[in-house]
N, C-alpha and C positions, 0 to 999 in steps of 0.2 A: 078175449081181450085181457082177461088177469092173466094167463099164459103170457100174452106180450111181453107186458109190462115186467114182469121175473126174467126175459130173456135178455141177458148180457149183451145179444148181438146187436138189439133195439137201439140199449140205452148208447151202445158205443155210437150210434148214429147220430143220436138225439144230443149228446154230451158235446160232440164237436160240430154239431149244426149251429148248436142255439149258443153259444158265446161266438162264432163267426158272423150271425146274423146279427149278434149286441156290437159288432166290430173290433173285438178281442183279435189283435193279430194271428194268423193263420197257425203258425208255430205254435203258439202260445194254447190256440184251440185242440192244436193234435196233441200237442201234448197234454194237456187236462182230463181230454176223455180216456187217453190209454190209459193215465196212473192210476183216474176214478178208478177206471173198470177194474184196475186187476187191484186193487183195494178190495172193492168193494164184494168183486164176487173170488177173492184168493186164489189168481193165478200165478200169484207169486212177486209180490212188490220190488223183492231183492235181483230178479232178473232185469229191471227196466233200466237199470243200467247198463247190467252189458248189453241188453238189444241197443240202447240208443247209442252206446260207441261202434256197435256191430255193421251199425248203418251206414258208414264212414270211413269203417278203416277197410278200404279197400282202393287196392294200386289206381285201375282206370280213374276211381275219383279225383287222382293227386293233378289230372289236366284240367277241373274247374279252376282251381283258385290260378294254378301259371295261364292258362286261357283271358278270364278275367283280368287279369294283373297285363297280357299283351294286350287284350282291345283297349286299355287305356293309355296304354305306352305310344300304340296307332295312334289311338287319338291324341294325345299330344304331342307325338309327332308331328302333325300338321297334315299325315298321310291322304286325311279325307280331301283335304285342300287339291291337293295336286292331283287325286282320281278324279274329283270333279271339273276341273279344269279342261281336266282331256273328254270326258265324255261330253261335256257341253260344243267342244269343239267337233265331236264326232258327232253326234244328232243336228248341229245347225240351228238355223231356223226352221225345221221343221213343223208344219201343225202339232201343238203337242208336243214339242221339243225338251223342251225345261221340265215337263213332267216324264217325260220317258226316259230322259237324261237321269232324274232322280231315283226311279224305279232300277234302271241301270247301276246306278251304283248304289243304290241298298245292294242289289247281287252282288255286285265286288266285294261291296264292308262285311257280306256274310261272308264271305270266306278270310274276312280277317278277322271280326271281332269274337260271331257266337251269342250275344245279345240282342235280341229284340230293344228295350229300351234305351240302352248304349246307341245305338244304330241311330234313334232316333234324334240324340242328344248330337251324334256326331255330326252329323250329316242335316240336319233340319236347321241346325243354328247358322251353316251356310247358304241350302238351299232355300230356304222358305223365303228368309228376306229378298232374295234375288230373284225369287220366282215373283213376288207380288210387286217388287220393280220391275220387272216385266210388264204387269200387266195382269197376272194370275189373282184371281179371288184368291185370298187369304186363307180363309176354310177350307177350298179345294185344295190349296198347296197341302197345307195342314194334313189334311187326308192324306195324299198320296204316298208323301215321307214314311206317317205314321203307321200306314196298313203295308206299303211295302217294308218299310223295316222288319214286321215281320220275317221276311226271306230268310232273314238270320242267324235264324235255327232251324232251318232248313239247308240251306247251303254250305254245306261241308267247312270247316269244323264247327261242329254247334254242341252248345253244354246239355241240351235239350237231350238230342243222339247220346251222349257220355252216361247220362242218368237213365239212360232208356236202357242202354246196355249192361248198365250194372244191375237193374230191377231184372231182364230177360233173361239174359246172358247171351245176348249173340253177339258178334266181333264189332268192335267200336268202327274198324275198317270197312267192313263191310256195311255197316250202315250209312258210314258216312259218303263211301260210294254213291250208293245207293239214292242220298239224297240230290247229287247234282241235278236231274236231266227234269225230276218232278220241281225244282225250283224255278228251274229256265221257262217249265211249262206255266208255273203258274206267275210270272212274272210275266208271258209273252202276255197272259187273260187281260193282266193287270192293266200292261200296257196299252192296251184295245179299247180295256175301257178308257183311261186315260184320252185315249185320242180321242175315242167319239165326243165324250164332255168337250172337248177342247177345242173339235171342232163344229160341236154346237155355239162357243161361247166366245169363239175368234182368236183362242191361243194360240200364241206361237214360243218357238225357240230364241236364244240369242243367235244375231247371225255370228259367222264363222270371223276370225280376226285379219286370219290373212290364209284365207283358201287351205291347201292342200298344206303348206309351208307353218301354216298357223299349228293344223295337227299334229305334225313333225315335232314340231317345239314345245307342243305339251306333253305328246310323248317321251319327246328325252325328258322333260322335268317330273316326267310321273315315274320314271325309268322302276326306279328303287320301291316305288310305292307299284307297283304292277308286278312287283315279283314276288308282293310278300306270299299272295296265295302259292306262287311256281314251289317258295323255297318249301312251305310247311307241307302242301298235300304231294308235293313230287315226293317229298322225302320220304313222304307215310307208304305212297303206291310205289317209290322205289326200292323200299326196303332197306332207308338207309337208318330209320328210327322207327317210333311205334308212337301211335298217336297220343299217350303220354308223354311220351319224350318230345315230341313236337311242337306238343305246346310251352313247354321251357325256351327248345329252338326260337320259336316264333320270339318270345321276350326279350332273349338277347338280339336277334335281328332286328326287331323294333329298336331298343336301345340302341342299336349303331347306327341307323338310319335315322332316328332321332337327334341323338347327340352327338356323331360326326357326320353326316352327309345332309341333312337340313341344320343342323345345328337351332334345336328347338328345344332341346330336354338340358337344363344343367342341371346341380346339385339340390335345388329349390325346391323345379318343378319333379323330380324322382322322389325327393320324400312328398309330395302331395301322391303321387301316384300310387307310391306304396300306402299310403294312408286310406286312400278310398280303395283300392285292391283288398285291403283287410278287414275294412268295412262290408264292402259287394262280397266277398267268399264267406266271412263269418254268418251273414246274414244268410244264403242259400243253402249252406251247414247245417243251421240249425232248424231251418226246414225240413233239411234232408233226415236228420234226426228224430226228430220229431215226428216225420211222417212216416219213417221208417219202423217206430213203436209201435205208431197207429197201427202199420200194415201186418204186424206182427201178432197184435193184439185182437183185429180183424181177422189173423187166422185162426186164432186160440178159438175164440167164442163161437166159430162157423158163420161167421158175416159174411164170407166172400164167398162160402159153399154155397150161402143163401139166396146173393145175390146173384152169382152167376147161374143158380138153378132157374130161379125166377127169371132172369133175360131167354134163357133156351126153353122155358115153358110159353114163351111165345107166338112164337113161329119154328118149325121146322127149316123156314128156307134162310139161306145165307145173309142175303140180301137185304130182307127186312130185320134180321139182328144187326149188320149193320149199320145202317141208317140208321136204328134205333142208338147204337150206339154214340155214331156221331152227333146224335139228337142228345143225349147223356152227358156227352161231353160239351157240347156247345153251350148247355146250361151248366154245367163244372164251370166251363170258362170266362162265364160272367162272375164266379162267387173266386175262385183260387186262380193262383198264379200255377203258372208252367209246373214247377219243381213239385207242387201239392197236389198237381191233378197226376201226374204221372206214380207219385207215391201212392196214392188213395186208390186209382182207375185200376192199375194195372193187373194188381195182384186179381182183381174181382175177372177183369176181361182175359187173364192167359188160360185160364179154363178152357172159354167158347172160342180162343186162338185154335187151342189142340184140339177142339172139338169139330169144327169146319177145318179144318189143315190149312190155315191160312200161313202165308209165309209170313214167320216173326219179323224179317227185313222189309219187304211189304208193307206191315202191318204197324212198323213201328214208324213210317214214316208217315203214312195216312193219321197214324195219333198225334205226329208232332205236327203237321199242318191245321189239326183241330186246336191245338197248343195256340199255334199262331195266330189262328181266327181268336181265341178267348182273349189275346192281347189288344182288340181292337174293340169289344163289347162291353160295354158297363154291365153294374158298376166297376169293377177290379180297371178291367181297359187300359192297363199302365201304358202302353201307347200312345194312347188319346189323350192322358195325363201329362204326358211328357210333350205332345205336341201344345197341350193347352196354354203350357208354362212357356214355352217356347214363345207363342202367338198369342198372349194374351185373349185368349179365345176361352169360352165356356165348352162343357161338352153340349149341351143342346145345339149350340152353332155350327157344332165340327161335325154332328150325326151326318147330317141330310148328305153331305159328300162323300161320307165313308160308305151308307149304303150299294154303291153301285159296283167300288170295289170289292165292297163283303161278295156281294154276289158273284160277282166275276171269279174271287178264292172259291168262293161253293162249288162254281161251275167245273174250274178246274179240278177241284179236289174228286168229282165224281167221274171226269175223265180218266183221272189215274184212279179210281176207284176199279172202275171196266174193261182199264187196261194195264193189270200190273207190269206187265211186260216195257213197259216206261221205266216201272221204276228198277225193276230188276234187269236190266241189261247189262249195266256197267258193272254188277258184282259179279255176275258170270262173266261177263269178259275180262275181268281182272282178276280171274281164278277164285275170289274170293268166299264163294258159296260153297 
């Protein structure tokens, strides 16, 4: 026990636990325990500088903040407007219509935005009202937005992927690949569960406006808004730019579809935009920073040696390391956001990566769907949050509905667990592996 207590690797634990649990913002906790530590046991104070600009300056990162800075440009575009329009006309009245309509375009807004919470913001403040004038309980609308917005950062392009890949080092392309086909799958779960609730509880769709002719016309009106994903991922798997450069692309294409082709953005709303663009990116920066010390200062003291030793003194079999992990992570995902668990997890989990040969693309996608579940679990839950404010709703009210979906992302997630051959199709078919 007095051994412990002398070990650097301890207190770095103990330093950014215990002001996270006082609710000292996350940043603010990673960074305290790394400066303590190397104060305190002299690993060198005058390096923590360059490690926290070390964490940062690097090219893939420069597509957070143009990524960021496009999902708000989409969004006030009106972009959401018009995908929802059409998908509502394509589901119908179907049982479950309006919730599977929604689930449906969370998938689209992930391949424009890349935020979980965004997503929610976008798309919930049209759907949710429209679903409980339907007819839809409140909570369950609530739910559904909230847990599929999720898809997010799963669905190609996601800031998620961008951070995964500067922590790994595998191709931003290839993961982002990689994430399509595991989104669709756990979107279809979603929507299953969706339907059963719905047609336990007598939900329907809105009917259709005018048949077949109705689709057409929301079609042409979504025209511009159905290409934004064609322009950015053709561009990335055509080889006409690089997934940094794409997310710049994407900004000036919102822009123009914005401000000439809906004519929604002038002079006004572009400085609001820039304004919370430089808000949202300084804020996941200095996360990035910050946990980037941490993860640095976690290798000095042999924390990550430690901990990764300790997980493979487990079990020998694959199987139950992973699960354990996911189990690791799922409780991460109640206490930190996205950018913090992938800072913190990663360095400790690429050990037991190389140790089973698990494929880093594979494997980076299965973390980011644990990402996605912690978006939806308190307390952190910034989904649930964002729906609360939305629906004047508590989180105790918003649980009971979230439940069925959680499970449903679980289910999913251990399908693609058993068959990676899911998620890895498309990078081998796209050369990209």
């Amino acid at each position: 026990m007095k051994e412990l207590f002398h070990d650097p690797a301890f207190w770095t634990v103990v330093l950014f636990v215990i002001p996270l649990l006082l609710r000292v913002p996350i940043a603010v906790s990673l960074g305290f325990a790394s400066i303590a530590v190397a104060y305190f046991w002299d690993l060198g104070v005058d390096m923590t500088s360059y490690n926290f600009f070390a964490s940062i300056v690097k090219y893939p990162l420069l597509a957070v903040p143009f990524f960021i800075l496009a999902g708000n440009i989409m969004d006030k575009a009106s972009i959401a407007d018009k995908i929802i329009d059409f998908i509502k006309e394509l589901v119908g009245s179907l049982t479950g219509g309006l919730a599977i309509a929604a689930i449906g375009v969370a998938v689209f807004w992930g391949a424009v935005s890349g935020s979980t919470s965004a997503t929610v913001a976008a798309i919930g403040a049209i759907l949710i009202p429209g679903m409980v004038q339907a007819g839809y309980d409140k909570p369950f609308a609530t739910a559904v937005i909230s847990v599929a917005s999720g898809l997010a950062i799963i669905i190609p392009p996601s800031i998620t992927f961008i951070l995964y890949a500067v922590i790994t080092g595998v191709s931003v392309g290839a993961i982002f690949a990689a994430g399509f086909l595991p989104g669709f799958v756990i979107a279809a779960f979603l929507m299953i569960s969706a339907w059963f609730t719905s047609r336990k509880k007598g939900y329907r769709g809105a009917p259709r406006s005018n048949g077949v002719k109705g689709i057409l016309i929301a079609g042409r009106k979504a025209f511009w808004a159905l290409m934004t994903p064609v322009v950015i991922l053709g561009g990335i798997y055509g080889g006409v730019f690089t997934p940094t450069e794409a997310a710049s692309v994407a900004c000036f294409y919102g822009l123009f579809v914005g401000a000439v082709i809906y004519r929604k953005i002038g002079w006004k709303e572009l400085y609001e935009i820039l304004i919370e663009s430089l808000n949202s990116s300084a804020a996941v920066m200095l996360v990035c920073t910050c946990a980037g010390l941490y993860s640095w200062i976690g290798s000095t003291v042999g924390m990550i040696e430690k901990a990764s030793g300790l997980l493979l003194g487990i079990s020998p079999n694959q199987y139950i390391i992973l699960f354990m992990i996911y189990f690791i992570l799922f409780i991460g995902g109640m206490l930190l956001d996205g950018v913090s668990m992938l800072y913190v997890f990663m360095p400790i989990l690429m050990p037991l990566m190389k140790q089973f040969n698990w494929d880093p693309v594979w494997f980076g996608v299965m973390v980011t769907t644990m990402v996605a579940i912690g978006t939806i679990t308190p307390p952190v839950a910034m989904n649930l949050y964002v729906g609360c404010r939305i629906s004047n709703l508590t989180i105790e009210e918003l649980t009971p509905p979230v439940i069925p979906l959680l499970l449903a992302t679980i289910v999913a997630l251990i399908v693609l667990t058993f068959v990676p051959s899911i998620t890895l199709f498309l990078p081998k078919l796209l050369g990209l592996m």
